[in-house]
C-alpha positions as CSV (number, residue, x, y, z in Angstrom):
1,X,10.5,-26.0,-2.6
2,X,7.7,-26.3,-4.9
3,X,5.2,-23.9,-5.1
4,X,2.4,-26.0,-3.8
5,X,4.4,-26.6,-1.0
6,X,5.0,-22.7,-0.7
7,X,1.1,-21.9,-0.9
8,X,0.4,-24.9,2.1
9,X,2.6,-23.4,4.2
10,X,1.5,-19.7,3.3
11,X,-2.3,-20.9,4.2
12,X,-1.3,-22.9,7.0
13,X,-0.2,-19.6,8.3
14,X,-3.5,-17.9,7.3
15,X,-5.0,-21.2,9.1
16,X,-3.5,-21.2,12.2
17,X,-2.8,-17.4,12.9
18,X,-7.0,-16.3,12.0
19,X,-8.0,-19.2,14.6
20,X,-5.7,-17.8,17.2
21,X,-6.6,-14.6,16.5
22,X,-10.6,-16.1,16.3
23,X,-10.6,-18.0,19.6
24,X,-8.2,-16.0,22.2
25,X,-7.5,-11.8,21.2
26,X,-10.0,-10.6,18.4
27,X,-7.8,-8.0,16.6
28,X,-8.6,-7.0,12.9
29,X,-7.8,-10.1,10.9
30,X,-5.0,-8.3,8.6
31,X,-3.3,-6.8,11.3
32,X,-3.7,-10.6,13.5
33,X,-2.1,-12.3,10.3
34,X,0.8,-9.9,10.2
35,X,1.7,-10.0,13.7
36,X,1.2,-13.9,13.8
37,X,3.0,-14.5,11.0
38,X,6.1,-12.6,12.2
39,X,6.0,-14.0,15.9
40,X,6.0,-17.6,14.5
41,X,8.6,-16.8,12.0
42,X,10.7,-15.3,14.9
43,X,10.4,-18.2,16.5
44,X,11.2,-20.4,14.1
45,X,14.5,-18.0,13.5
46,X,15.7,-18.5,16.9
47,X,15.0,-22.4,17.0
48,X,16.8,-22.7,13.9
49,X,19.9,-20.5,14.9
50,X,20.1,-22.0,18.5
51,X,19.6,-26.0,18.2
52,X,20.8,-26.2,14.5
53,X,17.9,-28.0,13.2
54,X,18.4,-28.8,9.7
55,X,15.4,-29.3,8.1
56,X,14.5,-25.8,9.9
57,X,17.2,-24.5,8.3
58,X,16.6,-25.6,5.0
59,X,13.0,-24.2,5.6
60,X,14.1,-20.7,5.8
61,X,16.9,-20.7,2.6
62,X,14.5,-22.9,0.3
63,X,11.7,-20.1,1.5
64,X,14.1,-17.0,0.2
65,X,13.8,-18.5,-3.3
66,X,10.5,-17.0,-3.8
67,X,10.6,-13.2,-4.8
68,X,8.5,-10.7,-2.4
69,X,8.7,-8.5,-5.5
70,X,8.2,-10.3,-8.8
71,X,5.0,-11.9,-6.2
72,X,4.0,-8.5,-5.9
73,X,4.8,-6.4,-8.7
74,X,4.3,-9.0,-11.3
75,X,1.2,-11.0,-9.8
76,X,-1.3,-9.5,-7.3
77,X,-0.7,-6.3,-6.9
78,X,-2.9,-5.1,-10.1
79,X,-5.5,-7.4,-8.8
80,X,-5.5,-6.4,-5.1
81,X,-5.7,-2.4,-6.2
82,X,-8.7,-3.3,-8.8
83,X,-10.5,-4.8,-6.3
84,X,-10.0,-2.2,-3.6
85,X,-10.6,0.6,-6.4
86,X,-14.0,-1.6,-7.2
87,X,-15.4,-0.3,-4.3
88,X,-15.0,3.0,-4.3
89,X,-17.9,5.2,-3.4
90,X,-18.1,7.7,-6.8
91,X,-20.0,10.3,-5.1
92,X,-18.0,10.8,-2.0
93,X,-14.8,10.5,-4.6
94,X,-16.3,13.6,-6.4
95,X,-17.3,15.2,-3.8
96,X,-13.4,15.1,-2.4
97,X,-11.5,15.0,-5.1
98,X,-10.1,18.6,-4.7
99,X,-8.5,17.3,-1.4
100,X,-8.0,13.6,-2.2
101,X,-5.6,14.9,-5.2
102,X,-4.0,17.3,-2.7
103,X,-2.9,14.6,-0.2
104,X,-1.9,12.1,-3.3
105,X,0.2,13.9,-5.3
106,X,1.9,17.2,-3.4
107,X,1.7,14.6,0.3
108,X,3.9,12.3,-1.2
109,X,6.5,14.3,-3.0
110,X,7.0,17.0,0.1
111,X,6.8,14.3,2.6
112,X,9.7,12.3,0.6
113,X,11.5,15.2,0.4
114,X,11.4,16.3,4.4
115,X,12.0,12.2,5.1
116,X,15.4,12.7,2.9
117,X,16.1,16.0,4.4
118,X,16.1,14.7,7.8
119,X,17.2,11.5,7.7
120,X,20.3,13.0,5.7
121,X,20.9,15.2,8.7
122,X,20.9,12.2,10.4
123,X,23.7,10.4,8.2
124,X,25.6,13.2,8.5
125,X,25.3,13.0,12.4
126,X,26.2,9.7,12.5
127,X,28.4,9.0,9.5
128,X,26.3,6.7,7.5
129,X,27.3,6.1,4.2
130,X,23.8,8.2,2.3
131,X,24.1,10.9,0.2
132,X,21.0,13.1,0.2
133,X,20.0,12.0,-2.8
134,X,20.2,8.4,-1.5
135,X,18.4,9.5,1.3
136,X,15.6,11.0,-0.4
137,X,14.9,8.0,-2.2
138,X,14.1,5.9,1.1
139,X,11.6,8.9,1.7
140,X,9.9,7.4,-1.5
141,X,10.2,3.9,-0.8
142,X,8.4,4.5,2.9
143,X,5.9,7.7,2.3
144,X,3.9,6.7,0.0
145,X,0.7,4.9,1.9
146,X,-0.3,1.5,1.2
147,X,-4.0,0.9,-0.5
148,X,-3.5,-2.7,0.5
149,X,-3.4,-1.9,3.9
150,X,-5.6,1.1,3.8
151,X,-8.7,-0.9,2.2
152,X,-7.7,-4.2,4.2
153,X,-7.7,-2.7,7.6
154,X,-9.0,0.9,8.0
155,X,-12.6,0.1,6.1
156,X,-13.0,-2.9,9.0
157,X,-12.5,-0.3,12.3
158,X,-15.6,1.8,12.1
159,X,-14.3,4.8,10.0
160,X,-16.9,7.4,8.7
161,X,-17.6,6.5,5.1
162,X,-16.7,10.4,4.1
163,X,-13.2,9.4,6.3
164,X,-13.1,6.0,4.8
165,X,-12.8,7.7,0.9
166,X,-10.7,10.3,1.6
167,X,-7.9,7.8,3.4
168,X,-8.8,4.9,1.0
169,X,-8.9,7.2,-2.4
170,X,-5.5,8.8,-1.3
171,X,-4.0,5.5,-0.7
172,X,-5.2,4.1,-4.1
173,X,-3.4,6.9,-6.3
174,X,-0.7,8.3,-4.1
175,X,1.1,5.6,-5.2
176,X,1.5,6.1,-8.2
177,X,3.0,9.6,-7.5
178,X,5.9,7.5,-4.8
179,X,6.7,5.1,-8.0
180,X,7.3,7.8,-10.2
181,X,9.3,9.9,-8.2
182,X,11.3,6.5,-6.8
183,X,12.1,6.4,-10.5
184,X,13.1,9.9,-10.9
185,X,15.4,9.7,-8.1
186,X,17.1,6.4,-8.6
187,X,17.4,8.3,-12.3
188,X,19.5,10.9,-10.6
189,X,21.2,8.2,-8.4
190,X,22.2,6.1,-10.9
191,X,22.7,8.5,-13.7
192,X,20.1,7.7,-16.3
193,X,17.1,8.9,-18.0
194,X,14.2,10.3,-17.0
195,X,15.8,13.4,-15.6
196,X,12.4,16.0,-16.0
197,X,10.4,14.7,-12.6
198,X,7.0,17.0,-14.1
199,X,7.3,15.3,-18.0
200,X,7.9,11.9,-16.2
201,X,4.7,12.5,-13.6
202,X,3.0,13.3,-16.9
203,X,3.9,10.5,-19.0
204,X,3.3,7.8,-16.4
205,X,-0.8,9.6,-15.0
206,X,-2.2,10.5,-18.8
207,X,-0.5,6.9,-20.2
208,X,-2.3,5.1,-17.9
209,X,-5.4,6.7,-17.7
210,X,-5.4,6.5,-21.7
211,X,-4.7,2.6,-21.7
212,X,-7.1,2.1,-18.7
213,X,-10.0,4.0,-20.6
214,X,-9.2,2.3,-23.9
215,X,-9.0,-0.7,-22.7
216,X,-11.6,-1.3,-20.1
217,X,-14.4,0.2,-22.5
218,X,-13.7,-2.2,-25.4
219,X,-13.3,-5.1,-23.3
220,X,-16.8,-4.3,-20.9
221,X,-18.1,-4.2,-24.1
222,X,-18.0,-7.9,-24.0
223,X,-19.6,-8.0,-21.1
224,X,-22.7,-6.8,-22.7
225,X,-22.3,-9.4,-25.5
226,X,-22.6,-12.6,-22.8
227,X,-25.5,-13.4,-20.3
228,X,-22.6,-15.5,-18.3
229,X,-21.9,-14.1,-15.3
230,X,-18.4,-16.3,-14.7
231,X,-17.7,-14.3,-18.1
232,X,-18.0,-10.8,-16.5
233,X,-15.2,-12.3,-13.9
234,X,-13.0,-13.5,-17.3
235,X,-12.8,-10.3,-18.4
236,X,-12.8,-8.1,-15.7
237,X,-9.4,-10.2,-15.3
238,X,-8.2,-9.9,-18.6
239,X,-9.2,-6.4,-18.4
240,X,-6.8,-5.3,-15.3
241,X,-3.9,-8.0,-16.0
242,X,-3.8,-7.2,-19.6
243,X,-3.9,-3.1,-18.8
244,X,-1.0,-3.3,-16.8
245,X,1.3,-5.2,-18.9
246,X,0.7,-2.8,-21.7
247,X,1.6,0.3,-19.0
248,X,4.5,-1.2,-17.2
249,X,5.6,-2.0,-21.2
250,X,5.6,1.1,-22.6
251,X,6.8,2.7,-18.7
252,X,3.6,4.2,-17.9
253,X,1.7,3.8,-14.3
254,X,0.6,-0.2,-13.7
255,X,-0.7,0.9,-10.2
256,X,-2.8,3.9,-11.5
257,X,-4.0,2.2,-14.6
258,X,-5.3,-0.7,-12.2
259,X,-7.0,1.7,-10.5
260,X,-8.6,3.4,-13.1
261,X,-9.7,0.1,-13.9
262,X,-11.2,-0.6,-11.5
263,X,-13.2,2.5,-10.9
264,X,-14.6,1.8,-14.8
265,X,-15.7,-1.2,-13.9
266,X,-17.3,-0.8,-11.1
267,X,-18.9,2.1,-12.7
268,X,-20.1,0.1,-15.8
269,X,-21.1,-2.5,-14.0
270,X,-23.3,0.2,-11.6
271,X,-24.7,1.4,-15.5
272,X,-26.4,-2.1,-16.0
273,X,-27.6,-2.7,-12.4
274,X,-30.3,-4.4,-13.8
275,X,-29.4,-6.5,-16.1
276,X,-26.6,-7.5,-14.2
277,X,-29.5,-8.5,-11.1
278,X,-31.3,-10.4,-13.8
279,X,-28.2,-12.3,-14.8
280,X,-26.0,-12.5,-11.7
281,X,-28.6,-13.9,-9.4
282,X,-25.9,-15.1,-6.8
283,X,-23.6,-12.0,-7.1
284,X,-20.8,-14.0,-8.2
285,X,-18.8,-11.0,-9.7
286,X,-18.9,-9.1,-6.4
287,X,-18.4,-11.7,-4.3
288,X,-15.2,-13.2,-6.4
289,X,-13.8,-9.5,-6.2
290,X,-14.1,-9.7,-2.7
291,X,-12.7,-13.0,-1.6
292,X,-10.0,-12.4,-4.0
293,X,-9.1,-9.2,-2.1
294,X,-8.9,-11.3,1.1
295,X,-7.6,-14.2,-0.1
296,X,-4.5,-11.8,-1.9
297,X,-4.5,-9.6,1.0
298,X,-3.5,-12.4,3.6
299,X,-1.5,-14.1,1.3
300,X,0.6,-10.6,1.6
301,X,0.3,-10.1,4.6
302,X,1.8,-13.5,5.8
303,X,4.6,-13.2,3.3
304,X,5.8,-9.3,5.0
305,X,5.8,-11.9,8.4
306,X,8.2,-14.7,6.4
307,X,10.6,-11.6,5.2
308,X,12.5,-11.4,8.2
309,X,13.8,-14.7,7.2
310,X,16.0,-12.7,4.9
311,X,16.8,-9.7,6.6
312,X,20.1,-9.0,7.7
313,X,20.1,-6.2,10.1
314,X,22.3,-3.6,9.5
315,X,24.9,-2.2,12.4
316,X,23.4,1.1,12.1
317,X,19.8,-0.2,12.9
318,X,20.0,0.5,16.7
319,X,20.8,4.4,15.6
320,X,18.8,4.9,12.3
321,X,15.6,2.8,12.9
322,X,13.6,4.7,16.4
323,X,15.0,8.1,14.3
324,X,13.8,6.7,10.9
325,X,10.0,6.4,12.7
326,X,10.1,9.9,14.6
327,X,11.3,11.7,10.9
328,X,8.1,9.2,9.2
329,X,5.5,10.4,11.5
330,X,7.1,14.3,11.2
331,X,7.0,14.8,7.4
332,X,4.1,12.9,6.9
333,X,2.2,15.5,8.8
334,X,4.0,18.1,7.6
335,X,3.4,16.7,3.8
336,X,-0.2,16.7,4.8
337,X,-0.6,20.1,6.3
338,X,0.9,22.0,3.8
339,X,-2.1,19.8,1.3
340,X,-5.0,20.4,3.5
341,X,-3.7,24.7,4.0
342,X,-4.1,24.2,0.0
343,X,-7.5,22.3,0.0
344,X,-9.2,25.5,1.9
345,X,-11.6,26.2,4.3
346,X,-13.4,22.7,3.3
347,X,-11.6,20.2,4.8
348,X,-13.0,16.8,4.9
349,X,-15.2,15.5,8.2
350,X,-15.8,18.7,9.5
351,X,-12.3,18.7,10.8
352,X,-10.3,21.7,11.3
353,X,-6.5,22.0,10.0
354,X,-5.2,20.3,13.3
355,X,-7.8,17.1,13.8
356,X,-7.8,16.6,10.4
357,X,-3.4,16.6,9.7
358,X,-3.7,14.0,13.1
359,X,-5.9,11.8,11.6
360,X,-4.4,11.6,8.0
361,X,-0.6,10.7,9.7
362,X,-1.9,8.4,11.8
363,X,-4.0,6.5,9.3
364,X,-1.4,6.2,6.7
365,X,-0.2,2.6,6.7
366,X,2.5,1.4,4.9
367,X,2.4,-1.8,3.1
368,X,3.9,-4.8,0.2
369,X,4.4,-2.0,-2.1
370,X,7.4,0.3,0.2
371,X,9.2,-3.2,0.8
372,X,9.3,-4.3,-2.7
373,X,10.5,-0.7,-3.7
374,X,12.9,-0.9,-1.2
375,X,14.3,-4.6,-2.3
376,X,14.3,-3.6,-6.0
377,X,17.3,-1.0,-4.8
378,X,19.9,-4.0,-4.7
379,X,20.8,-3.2,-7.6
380,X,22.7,-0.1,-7.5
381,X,23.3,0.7,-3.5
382,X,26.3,-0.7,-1.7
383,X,25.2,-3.8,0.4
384,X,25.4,-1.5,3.4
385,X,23.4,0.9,2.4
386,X,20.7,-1.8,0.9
387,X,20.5,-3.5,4.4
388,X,19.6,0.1,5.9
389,X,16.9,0.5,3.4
390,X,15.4,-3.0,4.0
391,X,15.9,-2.7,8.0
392,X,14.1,0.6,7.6
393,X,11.4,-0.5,5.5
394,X,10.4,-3.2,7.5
395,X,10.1,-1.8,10.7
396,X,8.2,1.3,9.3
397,X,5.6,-1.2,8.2
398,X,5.6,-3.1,11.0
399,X,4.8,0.2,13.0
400,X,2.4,1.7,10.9
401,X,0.0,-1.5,10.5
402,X,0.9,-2.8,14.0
403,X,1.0,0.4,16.2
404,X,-1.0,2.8,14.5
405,X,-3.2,0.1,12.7
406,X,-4.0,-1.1,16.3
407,X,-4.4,2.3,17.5
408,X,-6.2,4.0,14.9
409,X,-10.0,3.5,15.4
410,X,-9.3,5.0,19.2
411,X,-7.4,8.2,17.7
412,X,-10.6,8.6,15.4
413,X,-13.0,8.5,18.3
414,X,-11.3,11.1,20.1
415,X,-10.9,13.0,17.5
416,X,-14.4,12.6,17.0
417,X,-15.3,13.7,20.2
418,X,-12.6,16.7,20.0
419,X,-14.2,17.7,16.7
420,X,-18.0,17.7,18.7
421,X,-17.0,19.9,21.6
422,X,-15.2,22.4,19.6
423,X,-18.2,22.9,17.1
424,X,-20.6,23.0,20.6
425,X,-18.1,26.0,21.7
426,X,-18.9,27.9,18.4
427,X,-22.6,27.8,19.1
């Protein structure tokens, strides 16, 4: 299959599924794609399996040829997080940054660690064949939260802004944390370097910053050379693509250096608001960032729908998958409690310890990132163990941008309204 003929049937599903979705139930058009994408490709799996049609068949292996990963990890993703990091509001990121490093750095590590605690009580219960090191590294693979998701569909549901930064912020630089500790663990696994999880946090945050920095204020530099605005898009490209090659090189951050990135830029750019009105009458720059974001974000969003054409589904599924959601929600909240206790009396919203731990687990979406952490693990689990990664990964995705995605807005009005009786009661 060529890729042309990948990319017409990937918009064909972007097509069909938004017009659906347009005409006959009005959900949030990320979460509509990723439901109508997996429906269809259900049914296409069962039509296959049951009539034998060939050329459906040759459909689903010829579409397995195309990495989720290297499409991710080596194509959009420093893109999609440059955009989404583009529009982050400075002043509420300031004004939060005590709790917003908090929930993205000690979140992810104890909630990773409670996930493999659990879920290894859970082997053990039912003779699976994880280790609890194996074990905590699904916790990294599937705690981290997805800024994908997190910018794509939680900025679209009415969310405070002040709400809106902290969840979106988090999301953008929490991941970087889950990468490195995935790589310290599957060090441990697998017996290689990188055995100091504190020098290897270090290493990856101050090498990317440092490239980001470097990089992004000699090439904006440019920007103020040219009176082009289709140049300000050129190098705000070469800028991110170029900043993570050099990081993922030399083993430092790619998804915090794209962020960084794009928070310069979008700073810079905000330091010659003027000129840039004079010169970029249309707002081409903004609005390329922005359709780019939705065009890569759907694109994403279809291909997580056309992965269950190569998911086998483990025997243990039945057992491991309802327990593998319970154990999510659990040390997700408990990840985030213990950061908010540390935060202090100043939590974000208003919100006392309780509202504000509900909101926080139930807004963390999972996303492209978990499942293409969770495929690059073929490499050193058995294939048993692999398939109950994968099975895993792909249903706590599902749930998160499906059931809580869906549900989300609702649990932040009533919060709301929780939050605006309690604070009438201490009048």
């Amino acid at each position: 299959m060529s890729i042309l003929v990948f990319l017409i049937i990937i918009l064909a599903f972007i097509v069909f599924a938004g017009m659906i979705n347009e005409k006959l139930f009005h959900l949030q058009s990320d979460i509509a794609t990723v439901l109508f994408s997996l429906i269809i490709s259900l049914v296409l799996l069962a039509v296959g399996r049951v009539f034998s049609i060939g050329f459906i068949e040759n459909f689903i292996d010829e579409l397995g040829e195309f990495g989720f990963e290297e499409y991710l990890l080596e194509g959009a993703l420093c893109f999609m997080l440059f955009a989404g990091a583009g529009k982050v509001n400075m002043s509420k990121f300031r004004q939060n940054i005590r709790p917003i490093s908090l929930l993205a750095l000690l979140t992810t590590v104890i909630s990773s660690f409670v996930y493999g605690g659990l879920f290894y009580l859970v082997a053990l219960a039912f003779k699976l064949p994880m280790d609890i090191w194996t074990c905590v590294l699904l916790g990294c693979v599937v705690s981290p939260t997805d800024p994908i998701a997190a910018t794509g569909i939680l900025n679209k549901i009415g969310l405070s802004k002040n709400v809106c930064s902290v969840i979106e912020n988090e999301s953008l630089f929490n991941d970087g944390t889950g990468v490195t500790l995935f790589i310290f663990v599957r060090s441990v696994i697998t017996h290689s370097g990188d055995s100091n999880f504190f020098l290897l946090m270090f290493r990856e945050i101050a090498g990317a910053v440092a490239v980001a920095v470097v990089v992004s204020c000699l090439l904006f530099k440019l920007i103020r050379l040219t009176a082009d605005p289709v140049k300000y898009i050129l190098i705000s490209l070469l800028d991110v693509s170029s900043v993570y090659v050099i990081c993922e090189h030399f083993g430092f951050s790619g998804v915090i250096a794209s962020v960084v990135c794009g928070m310069l830029f979008s700073y810079f750019m905000h330091g010659i608001e003027r000129r840039v009105q004079v010169i970029d009458v249309h707002n081409y720059y903004e609005d390329f960032w922005e359709i780019l974001e939705s065009i890569l974000n759907a694109v994403l969003f279809v291909m997580i729908g056309l992965l269950v054409f190569n998911i086998d589904i483990s025997r243990y599924a039945p057992v491991v998958i309802p327990v593998s959601i319970l154990i999510l929600i659990f040390s997700r909240a408990f990840g985030v409690g213990v950061s908010t206790v540390l935060t202090g009396k100043n939590i974000p919203g208003n919100y006392d310890l309780k509202e504000f731990v509900i909101l926080m687990t139930w807004s963390a979406l999972k996303g492209g990132l978990s499942m293409a952490l969770a495929f690059g693990t073929a490499e050193y689990l058995t294939p048993e163990v692999y398939s109950i990664f994968i099975n895993v990964t792909y249903v706590t995705i599902f749930f998160t941008v499906l059931v809580q995605g869906l549900s989300v807005r609702k649990v932040y009005f009533m919060l709301e309204e929780h939050k605006a009786e309690r604070m009438r009661d201490h009048r």
